[in-house]
C-alpha positions in Angstrom: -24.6 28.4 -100.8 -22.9 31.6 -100.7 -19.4 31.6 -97.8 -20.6 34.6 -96.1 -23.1 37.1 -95.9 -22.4 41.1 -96.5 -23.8 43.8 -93.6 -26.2 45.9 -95.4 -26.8 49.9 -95.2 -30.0 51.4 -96.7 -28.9 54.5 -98.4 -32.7 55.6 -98.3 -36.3 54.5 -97.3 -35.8 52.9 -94.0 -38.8 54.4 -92.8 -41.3 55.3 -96.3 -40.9 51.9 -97.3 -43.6 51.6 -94.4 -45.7 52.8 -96.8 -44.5 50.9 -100.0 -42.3 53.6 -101.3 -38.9 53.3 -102.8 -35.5 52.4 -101.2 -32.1 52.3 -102.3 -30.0 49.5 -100.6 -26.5 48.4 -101.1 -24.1 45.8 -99.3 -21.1 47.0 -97.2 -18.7 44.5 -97.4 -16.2 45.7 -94.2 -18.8 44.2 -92.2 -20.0 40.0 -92.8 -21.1 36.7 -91.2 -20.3 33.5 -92.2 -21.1 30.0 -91.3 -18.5 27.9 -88.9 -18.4 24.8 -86.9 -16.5 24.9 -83.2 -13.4 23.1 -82.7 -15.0 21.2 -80.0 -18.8 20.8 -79.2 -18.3 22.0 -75.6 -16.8 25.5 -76.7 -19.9 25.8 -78.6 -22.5 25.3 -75.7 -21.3 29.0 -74.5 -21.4 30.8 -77.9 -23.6 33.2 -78.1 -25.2 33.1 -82.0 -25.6 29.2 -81.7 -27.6 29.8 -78.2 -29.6 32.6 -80.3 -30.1 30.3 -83.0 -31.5 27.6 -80.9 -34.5 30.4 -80.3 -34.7 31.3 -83.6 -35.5 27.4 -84.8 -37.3 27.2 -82.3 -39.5 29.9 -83.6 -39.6 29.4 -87.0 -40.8 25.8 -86.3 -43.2 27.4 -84.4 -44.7 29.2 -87.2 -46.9 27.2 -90.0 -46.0 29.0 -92.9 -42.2 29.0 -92.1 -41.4 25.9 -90.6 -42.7 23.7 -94.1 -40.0 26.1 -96.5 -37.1 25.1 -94.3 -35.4 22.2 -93.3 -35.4 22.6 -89.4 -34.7 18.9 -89.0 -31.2 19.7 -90.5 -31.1 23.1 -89.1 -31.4 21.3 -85.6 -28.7 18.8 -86.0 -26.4 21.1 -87.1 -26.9 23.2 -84.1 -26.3 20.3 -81.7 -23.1 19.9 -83.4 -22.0 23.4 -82.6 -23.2 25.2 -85.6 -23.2 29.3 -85.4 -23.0 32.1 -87.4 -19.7 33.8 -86.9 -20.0 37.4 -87.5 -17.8 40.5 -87.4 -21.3 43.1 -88.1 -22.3 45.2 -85.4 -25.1 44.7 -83.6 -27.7 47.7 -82.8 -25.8 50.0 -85.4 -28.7 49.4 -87.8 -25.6 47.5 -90.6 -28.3 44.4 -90.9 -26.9 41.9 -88.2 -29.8 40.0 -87.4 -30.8 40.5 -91.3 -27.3 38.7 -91.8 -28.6 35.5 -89.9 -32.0 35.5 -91.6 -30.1 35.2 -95.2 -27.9 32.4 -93.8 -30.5 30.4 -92.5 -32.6 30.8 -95.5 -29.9 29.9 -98.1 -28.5 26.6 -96.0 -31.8 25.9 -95.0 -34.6 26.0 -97.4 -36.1 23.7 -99.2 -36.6 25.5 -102.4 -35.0 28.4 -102.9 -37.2 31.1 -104.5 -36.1 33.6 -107.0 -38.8 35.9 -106.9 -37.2 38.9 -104.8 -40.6 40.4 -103.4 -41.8 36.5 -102.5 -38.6 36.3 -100.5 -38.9 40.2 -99.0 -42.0 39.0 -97.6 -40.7 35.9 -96.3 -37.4 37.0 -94.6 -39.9 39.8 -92.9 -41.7 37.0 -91.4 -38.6 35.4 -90.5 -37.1 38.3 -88.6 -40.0 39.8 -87.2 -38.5 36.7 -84.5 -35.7 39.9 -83.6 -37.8 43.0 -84.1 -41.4 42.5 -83.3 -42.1 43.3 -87.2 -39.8 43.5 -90.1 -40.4 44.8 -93.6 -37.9 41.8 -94.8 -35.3 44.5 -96.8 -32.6 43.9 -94.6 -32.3 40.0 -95.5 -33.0 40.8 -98.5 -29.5 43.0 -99.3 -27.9 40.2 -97.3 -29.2 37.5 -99.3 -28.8 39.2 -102.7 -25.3 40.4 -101.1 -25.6 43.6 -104.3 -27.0 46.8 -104.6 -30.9 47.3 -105.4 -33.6 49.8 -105.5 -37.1 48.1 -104.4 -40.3 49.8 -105.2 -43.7 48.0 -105.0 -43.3 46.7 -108.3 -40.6 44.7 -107.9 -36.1 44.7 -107.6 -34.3 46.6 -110.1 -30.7 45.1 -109.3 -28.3 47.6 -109.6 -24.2 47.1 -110.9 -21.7 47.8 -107.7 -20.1 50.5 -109.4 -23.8 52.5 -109.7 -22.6 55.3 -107.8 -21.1 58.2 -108.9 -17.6 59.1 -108.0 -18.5 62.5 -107.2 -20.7 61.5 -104.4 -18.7 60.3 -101.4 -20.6 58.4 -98.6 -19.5 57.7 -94.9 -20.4 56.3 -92.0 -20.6 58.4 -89.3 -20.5 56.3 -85.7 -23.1 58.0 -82.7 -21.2 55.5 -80.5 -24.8 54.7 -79.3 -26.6 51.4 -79.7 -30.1 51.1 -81.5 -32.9 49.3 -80.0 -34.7 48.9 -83.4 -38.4 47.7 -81.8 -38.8 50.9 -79.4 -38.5 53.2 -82.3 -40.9 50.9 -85.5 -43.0 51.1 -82.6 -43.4 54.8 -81.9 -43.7 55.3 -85.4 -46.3 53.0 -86.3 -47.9 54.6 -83.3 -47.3 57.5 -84.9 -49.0 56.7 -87.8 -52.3 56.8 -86.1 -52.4 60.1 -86.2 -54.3 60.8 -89.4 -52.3 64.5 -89.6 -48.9 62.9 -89.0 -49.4 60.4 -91.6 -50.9 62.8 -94.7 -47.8 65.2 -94.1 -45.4 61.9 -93.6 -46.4 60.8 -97.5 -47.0 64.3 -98.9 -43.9 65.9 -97.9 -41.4 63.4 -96.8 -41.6 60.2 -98.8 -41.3 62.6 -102.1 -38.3 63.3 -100.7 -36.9 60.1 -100.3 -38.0 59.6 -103.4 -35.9 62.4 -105.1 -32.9 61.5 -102.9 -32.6 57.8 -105.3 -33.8 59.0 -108.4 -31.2 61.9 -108.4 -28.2 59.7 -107.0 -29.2 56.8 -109.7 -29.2 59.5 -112.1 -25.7 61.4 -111.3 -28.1 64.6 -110.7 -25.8 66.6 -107.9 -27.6 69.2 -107.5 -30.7 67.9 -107.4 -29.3 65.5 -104.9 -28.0 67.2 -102.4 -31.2 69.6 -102.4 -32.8 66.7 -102.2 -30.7 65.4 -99.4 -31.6 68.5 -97.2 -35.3 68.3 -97.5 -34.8 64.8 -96.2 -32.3 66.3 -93.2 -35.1 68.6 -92.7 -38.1 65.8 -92.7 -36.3 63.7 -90.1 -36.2 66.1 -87.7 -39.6 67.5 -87.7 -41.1 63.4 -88.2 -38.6 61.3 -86.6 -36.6 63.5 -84.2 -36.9 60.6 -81.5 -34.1 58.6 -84.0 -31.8 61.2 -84.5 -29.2 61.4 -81.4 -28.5 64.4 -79.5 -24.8 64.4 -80.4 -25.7 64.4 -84.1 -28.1 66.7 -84.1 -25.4 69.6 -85.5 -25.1 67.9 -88.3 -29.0 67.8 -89.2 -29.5 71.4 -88.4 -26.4 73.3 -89.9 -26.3 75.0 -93.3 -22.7 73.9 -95.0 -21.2 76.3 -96.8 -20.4 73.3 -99.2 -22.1 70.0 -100.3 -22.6 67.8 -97.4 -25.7 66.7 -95.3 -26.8 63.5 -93.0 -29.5 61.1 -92.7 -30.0 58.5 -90.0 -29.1 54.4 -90.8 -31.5 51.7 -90.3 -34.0 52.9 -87.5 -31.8 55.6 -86.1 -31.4 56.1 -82.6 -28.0 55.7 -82.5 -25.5 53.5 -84.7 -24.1 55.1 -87.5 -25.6 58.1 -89.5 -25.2 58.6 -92.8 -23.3 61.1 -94.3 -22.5 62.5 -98.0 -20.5 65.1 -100.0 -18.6 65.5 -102.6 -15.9 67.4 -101.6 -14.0 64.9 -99.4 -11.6 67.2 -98.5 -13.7 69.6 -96.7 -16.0 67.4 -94.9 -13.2 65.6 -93.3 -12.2 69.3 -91.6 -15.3 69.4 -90.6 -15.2 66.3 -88.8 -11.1 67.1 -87.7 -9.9 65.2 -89.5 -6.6 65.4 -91.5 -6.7 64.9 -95.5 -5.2 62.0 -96.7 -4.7 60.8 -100.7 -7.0 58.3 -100.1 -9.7 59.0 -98.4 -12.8 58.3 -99.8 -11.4 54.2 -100.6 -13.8 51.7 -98.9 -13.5 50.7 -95.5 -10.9 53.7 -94.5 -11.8 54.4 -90.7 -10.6 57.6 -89.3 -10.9 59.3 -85.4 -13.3 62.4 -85.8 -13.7 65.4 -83.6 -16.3 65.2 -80.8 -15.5 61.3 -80.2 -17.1 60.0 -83.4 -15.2 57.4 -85.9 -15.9 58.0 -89.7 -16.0 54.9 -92.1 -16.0 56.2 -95.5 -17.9 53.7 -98.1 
């Protein structure tokens, strides 16, 4: 059993692995949950994740094809004896916190643990679609595995931690809005109804997405970042509803340099994604001042406009 479970960002496909097209995930480790016991049982009563935890056993034992693969017996006692999930991820910023519990349950509480990363993707969907209404079972999934991957529907190519480039810098860009993740799978699976809407969604967007994680596996820049664009492009014409007002600058400007944005996790607030590879000049963009090291995981700097930058 692993001491704590990793946040997760999906670099790409939060939305086109709807349709069983690729994504690109990888753990962000600023951000984690681990198990704890309470000092005394009465503190617990009050906590928060060991009250949501009681509904979550509750519902898996609720549910046939859960409740046999996990030891809920155990999972109950535990929880009467003050068990919860301490965790430092932030919730509604789309970073995987309820994707954080799911792991944790699952990897103290199964009865057989499975190895077969699609098996469990389906599983852990099942499992969280307690939180969202419906879950495609990817966030888990990075939490679980706690290391990089790109899932297509063949299967989980693991990828080494050190995959990315070093000339293409990610950050985290903070909308200082919280995401309500169920409101916005909803409108778009409404939204894919519309037999228009969804021909141009896989013609010209999930290429797109596509490109973006071929091109970043590969060390392709250039290709990349065009990439990148198109995909800035897509999500305001297909999924404007999850990009925030106060970002929207950053989706519709031309840079004069390498940078563009994508939204995290469902959008509609939480962080948005950002990438360059000239650190230098996207942190005047966002007024910042230029220091040695930015760029090193987990720096957090004040931005212009009331934002907070976490560079990855």
């Amino acid at each position: 059993m692993r001491d704590r479970y990793y946040s997760k960002v999906i670099l790409f496909g939060e939305y086109s692995m709807i349709f069983d097209a690729t994504a690109l995930m990888i753990p962000l480790k600023r951000f984690s949950a681990q198990w704890q016991f309470p000092q005394s049982r009465n503190k617990a009563a009050s906590l928060t994740s060991n009250q949501s935890l009681q509904r979550f056993c509750q519902y898996l034992s609720e549910k046939e094809e859960l409740s046999g693969l996990l030891d809920l017996q155990d999972l109950r006692r535990d929880l009467d004896d003050g068990l919860f999930l301490a965790s430092i991820v932030p919730s509604g910023y789309g970073l995987g916190s309820s994707g954080t519990l799911v792991a944790a349950v699952y990897d103290r509480y199964a009865v057989q643990k499975s190895d077969d990363y699609l098996q469990l993707k389906t599983l852990f969907g099942q499992m969280e679609s307690h939180f969202h209404g419906s879950s495609s079972g990817i966030d888990p999934l990075q939490c679980y595995l706690g290391q990089p991957f790109k899932i297509t529907p063949e299967g989980v190519q693991l990828l080494s931690d050190d995959f990315l480039k070093k000339d293409i810098h990610i950050c985290l860009i903070d909308t200082k809005i919280k995401s309500n993740t169920k409101p916005l799978v909803n409108h778009f699976k409404a939204q894919r109804e519309n037999p228009e809407f969804l021909s141009r969604f896989q013609a010209e967007y999930v290429p797109c997405v596509t490109s973006c994680i071929n091109s970043m596996i590969e060390g392709n820049k250039e290709l990349f970042f065009n990439s990148l664009k198109q995909l800035s492009n897509g999500q305001m014409e297909f999924l404007r509803p999850m990009i925030t007002d106060n970002t929207l600058d950053l989706f519709a400007t031309d840079f004069d340099f390498h940078f563009g944005v994508k939204i995290s996790g469902s959008g509609g607030g939480g962080y948005v994604l950002g990438f360059t590879d000239d650190v230098a000049k996207a942190s005047e963009l966002f007024s910042l001042p230029c220091h040695s090291n930015v760029g090193m995981q987990g720096q957090r700097e004040s931005m212009g406009g009331g934002f907070d930058v976490i560079w990855l």
